[in-house]
C-alpha positions in Angstrom: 116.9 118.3 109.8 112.8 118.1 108.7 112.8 119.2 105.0 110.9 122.7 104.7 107.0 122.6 104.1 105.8 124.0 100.9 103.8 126.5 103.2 107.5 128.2 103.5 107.5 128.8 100.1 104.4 131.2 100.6 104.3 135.0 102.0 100.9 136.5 103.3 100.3 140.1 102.5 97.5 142.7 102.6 97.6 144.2 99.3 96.1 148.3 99.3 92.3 148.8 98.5 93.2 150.4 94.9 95.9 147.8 94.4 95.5 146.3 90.7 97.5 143.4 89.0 96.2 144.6 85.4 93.4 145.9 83.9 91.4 143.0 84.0 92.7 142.0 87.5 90.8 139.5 89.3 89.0 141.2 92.9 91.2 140.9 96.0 89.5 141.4 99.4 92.1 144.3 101.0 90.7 143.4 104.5 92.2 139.0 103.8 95.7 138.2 103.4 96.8 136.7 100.2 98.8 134.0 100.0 101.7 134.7 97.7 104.3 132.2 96.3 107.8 133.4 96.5 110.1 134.1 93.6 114.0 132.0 94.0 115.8 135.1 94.2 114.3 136.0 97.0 116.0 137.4 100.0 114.7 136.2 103.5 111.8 139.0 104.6 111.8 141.0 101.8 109.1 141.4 99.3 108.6 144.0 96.2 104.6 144.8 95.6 106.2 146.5 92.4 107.1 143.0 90.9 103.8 140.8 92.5 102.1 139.1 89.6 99.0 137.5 89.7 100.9 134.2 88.6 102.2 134.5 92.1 98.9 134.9 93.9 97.3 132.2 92.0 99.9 129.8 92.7 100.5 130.5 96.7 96.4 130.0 96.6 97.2 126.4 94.9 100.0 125.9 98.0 97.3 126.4 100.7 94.5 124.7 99.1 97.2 121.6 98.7 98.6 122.3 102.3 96.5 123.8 104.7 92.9 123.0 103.6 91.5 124.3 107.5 92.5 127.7 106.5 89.7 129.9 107.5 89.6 131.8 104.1 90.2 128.7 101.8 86.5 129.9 100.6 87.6 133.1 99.7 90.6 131.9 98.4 88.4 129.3 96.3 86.3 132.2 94.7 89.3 133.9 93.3 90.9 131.1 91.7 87.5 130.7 90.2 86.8 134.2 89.1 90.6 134.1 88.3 90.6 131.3 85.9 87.0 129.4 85.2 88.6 126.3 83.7 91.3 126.4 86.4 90.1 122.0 87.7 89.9 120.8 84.5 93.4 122.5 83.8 94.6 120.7 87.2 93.3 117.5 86.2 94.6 117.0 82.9 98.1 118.2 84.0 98.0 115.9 87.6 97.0 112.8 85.2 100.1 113.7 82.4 102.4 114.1 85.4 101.1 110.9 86.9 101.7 109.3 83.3 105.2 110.7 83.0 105.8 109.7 86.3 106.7 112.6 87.7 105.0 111.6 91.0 105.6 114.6 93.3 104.6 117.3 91.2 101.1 114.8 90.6 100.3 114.4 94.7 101.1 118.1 94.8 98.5 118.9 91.7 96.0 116.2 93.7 96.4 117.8 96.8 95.7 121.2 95.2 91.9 120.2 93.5 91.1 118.2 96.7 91.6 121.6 98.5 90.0 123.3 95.7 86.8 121.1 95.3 86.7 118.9 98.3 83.0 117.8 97.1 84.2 116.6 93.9 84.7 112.3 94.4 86.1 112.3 90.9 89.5 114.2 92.3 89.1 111.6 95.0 88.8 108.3 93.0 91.7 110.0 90.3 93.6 110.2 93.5 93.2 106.9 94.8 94.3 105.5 91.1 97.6 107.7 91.4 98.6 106.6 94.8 97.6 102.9 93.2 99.8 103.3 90.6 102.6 105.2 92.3 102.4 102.2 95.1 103.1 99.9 92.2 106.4 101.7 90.8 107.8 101.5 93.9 107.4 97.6 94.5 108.5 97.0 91.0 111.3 99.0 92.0 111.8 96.4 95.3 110.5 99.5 97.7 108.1 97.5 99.2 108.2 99.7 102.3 107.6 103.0 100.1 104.6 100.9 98.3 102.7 100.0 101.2 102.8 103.0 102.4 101.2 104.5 99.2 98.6 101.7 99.0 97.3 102.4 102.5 97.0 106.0 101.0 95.5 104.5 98.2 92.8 102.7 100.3 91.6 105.7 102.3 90.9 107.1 98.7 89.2 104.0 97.6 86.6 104.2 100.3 85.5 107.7 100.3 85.0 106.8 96.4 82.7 104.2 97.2 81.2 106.0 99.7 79.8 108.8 97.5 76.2 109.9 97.2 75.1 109.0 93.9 77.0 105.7 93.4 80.3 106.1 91.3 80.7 102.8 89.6 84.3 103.0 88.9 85.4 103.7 92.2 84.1 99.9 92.8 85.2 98.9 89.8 89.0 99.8 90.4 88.8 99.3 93.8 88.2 95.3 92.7 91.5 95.2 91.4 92.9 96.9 94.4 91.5 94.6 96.4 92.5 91.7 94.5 96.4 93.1 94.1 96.1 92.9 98.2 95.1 89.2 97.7 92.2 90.5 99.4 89.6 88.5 97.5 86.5 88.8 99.2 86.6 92.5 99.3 87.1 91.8 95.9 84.3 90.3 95.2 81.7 92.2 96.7 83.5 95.6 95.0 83.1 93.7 91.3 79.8 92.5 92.6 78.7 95.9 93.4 80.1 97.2 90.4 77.8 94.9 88.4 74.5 95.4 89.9 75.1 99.6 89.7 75.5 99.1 85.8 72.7 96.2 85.3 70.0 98.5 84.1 72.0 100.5 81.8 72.3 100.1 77.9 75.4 99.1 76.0 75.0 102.5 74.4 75.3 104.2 77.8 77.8 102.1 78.7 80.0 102.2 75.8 83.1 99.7 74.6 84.2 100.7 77.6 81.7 99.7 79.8 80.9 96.6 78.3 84.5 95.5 78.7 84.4 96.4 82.5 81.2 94.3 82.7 82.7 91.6 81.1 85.8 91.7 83.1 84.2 92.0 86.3 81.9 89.1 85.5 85.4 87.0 84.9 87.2 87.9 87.8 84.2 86.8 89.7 83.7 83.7 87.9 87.3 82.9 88.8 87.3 83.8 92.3 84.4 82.2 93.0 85.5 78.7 91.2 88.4 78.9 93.4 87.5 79.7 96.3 89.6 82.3 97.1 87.5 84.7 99.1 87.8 81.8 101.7 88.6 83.5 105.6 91.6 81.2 105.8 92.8 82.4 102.2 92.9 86.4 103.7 94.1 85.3 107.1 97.1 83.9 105.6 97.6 86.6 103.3 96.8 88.7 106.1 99.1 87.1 108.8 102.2 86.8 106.3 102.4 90.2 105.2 102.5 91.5 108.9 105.7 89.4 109.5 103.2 86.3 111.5 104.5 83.8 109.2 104.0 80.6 111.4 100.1 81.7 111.8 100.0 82.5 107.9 101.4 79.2 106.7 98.5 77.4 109.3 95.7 79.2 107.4 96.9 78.6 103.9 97.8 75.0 104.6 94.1 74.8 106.3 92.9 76.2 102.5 95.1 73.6 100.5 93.2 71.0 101.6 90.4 71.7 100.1 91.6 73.3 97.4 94.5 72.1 96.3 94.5 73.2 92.5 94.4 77.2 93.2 97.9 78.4 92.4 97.6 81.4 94.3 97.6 79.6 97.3 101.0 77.5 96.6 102.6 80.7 96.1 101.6 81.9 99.1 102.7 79.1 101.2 105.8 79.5 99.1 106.2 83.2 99.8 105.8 82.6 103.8 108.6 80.0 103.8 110.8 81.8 101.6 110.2 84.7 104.1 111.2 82.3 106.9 114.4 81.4 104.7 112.7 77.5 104.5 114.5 77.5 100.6 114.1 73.8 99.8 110.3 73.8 100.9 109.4 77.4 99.4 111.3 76.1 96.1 108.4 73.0 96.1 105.3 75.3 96.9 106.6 77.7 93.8 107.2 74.8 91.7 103.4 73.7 92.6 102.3 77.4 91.6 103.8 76.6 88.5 101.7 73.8 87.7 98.5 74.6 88.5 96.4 76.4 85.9 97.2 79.8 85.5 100.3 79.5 87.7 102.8 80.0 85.0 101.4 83.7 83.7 102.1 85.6 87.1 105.7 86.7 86.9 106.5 87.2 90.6 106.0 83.0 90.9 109.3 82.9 88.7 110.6 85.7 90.8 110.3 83.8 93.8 111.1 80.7 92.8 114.7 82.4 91.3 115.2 83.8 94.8 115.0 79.9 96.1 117.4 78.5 93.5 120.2 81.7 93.8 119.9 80.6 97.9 120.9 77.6 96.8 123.4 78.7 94.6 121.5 77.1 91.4 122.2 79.8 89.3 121.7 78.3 85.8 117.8 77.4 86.8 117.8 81.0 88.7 118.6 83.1 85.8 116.4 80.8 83.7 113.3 81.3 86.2 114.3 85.3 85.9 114.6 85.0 82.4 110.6 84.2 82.7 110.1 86.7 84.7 110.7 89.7 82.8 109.1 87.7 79.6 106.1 87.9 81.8 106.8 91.6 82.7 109.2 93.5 80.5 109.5 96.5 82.2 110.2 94.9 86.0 113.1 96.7 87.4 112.7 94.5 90.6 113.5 91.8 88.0 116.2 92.9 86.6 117.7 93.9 89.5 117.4 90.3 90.6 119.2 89.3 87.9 122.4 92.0 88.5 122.4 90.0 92.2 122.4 86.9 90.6 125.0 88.2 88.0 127.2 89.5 91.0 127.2 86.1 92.9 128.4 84.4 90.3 131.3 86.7 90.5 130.5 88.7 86.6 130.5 92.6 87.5 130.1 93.6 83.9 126.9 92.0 83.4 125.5 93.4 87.1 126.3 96.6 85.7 124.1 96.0 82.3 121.4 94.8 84.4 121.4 97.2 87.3 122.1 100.3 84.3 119.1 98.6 82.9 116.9 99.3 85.4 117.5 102.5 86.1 116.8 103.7 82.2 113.4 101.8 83.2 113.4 103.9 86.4 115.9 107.2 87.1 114.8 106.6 90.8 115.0 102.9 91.7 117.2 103.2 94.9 118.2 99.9 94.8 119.7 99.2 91.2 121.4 103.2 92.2 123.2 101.9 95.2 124.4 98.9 93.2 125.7 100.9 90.6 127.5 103.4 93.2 128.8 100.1 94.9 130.5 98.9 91.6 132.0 102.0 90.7 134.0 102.3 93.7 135.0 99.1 93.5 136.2 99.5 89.8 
């Protein structure tokens, strides 16, 4: 059974020319429906004008904006909300951002969706958007829903490039896009985002950049620095990248291997050679590529390398070095419930269901909704 829209949630009515809300009742249009939001009690087909508020007008406008932005009065329906309640984006924004923060993620796309339909001019709304679908994408893979998370970063992307497509320039958009870019390992649309980002803010002052400008400069400037002196916006570096994460492992390893060659001290690309044998269950060799991650410079700060490598060693049922590689992990990365969850696997195989349960409990006061430390935990307590 498909779950309900939210457009179910809304009547359309044609309130009576003299119809007021209040004394200082925003204009309604007699000859347009309005949208309505229902109350939960309710009944199926009934409605009481007697009870309407203009709370209920204002958010069944919200609900069509969010959900049916083609609708041939959204303009209309635009103008009251503005009449209605001047301040009514900057209200949206501030509460999409602190249910973004709190992670309350569905009530944020809904808030998103509702000042896209509202302002659909405003590339702000759009770059805010493609940050929340960014950041919403990350929760999930930290979580091990890598399926959930892709999904949410090819969201993200669409967002992204209507951003950078805006007329004037918004620096940000290129600016956060970068890192985007560089979390898809794609590092030469990397570069030319930080690259862009830099010559849009060249002319301007510190003052008018402020701290935080500077530091973006600064940053960008790095990341470029780094990518460049590595190499890594090579072809064979994204074809690899690009080959692996579709499932073409065989072609993926080629490419990388083609990139080792010549450079053989970049630890990004041992771990993805080791990433595209451990996908093709090659333990023993993915184990070596990690462990050559590890000691090239930089290698040893990225947490998923330890990650990885603890997959390798609990394959072959190394757990002491396993927990110690997952150990580093969450040093790296604290809050990691993919991590942790790793380590209530590797607690189970070695037959201690007590300390699964910490670590899978664990996860889940980092994240009420991981799915995977949830079935654990269901799986142990029937057991019990």
């Amino acid at each position: 059974m498909n779950p309900a829209s939210p457009l179910d949630t809304i009547y359309y009515i044609k309130l009576p020319e003299n119809f007021k809300l209040s004394r200082n009742a925003m204009h309604i249009d007699p000859t347009i429906p309005v949208p309505v939001q229902k109350k939960d009690r309710d009944a199926p087909g009934t409605f009481d004008p007697g009870e309407l508020t203009q709370e209920q007008i204002l958010a069944g406008i919200l609900t069509v904006l969010a959900y049916d932005p083609q609708n041939e009065h959204t303009g209309y329906y635009r103008s009251v909300l503005k009449e209605a309640r001047p301040e009514i984006k900057k209200e949206l924004s501030e509460a999409a951002i602190l249910k973004a923060k709190n992670e309350d993620y569905d009530i944020a796309e809904e808030i998103f969706a509702a000042l896209r339909g509202f302002d659909p001019e405003d590339m702000v709304t759009v770059l805010n958007t493609a940050l929340f679908l960014d950041e919403r994408a990350n929760s999930y893979r930290r979580s091990g829903l890598n399926e959930d998370a892709d999904a949410y970063d090819h969201d993200a992307l669409e967002y992204y490039r209507q951003a950078m497509d805006a007329d004037p320039a918004i620096p940000d958009a290129f600016f956060n896009a970068g890192f985007f870019y560089m979390k898809q390992h794609n590092f030469h649309d990397a570069k030319d985002s930080f690259e862009t980002y830099l010559a849009l803010t060249c002319d301007m002052k510190d003052e008018e950049l402020g701290e935080n400008g500077i530091y973006k400069k600064e940053r960008s400037q790095e990341i470029l620095d780094n990518i460049k002196s590595q190499n890594m916006d090579d072809e064979h570096f994204k074809a690899a990248y690009d080959y692996i994460s579709s499932g073409q492992e065989t072609k993926g390893l080629d490419e990388i291997k083609i990139f080792i060659k010549s450079n053989p001290h970049v630890w990004n690309a041992w771990f993805m050679l080791g990433w595209g044998l451990r996908r093709l269950e090659r333990y023993a060799d993915a184990k070596q590529a990690f462990l050559e991650a590890l000691n090239c410079p930089g290698g040893d700060h990225n947490s998923d390398t330890y990650n990885e490598l603890a997959i390798c060693c609990m394959e072959e049922k190394n757990f002491k070095e396993a927990k110690k590689c997952l150990e580093n992990a969450l040093s790296l990365e604290p809050e990691s419930t993919k991590i942790m969850s790793n380590l209530g696997y590797l607690a189970l195989k070695q037959g201690n269901t007590e300390e699964a349960q910490k670590y899978f409990t664990s996860a889940l006061a980092y994240d009420p909704d991981d799915k995977i430390a949830k079935a654990e935990l269901e799986k142990l307590e029937k057991q019990s």
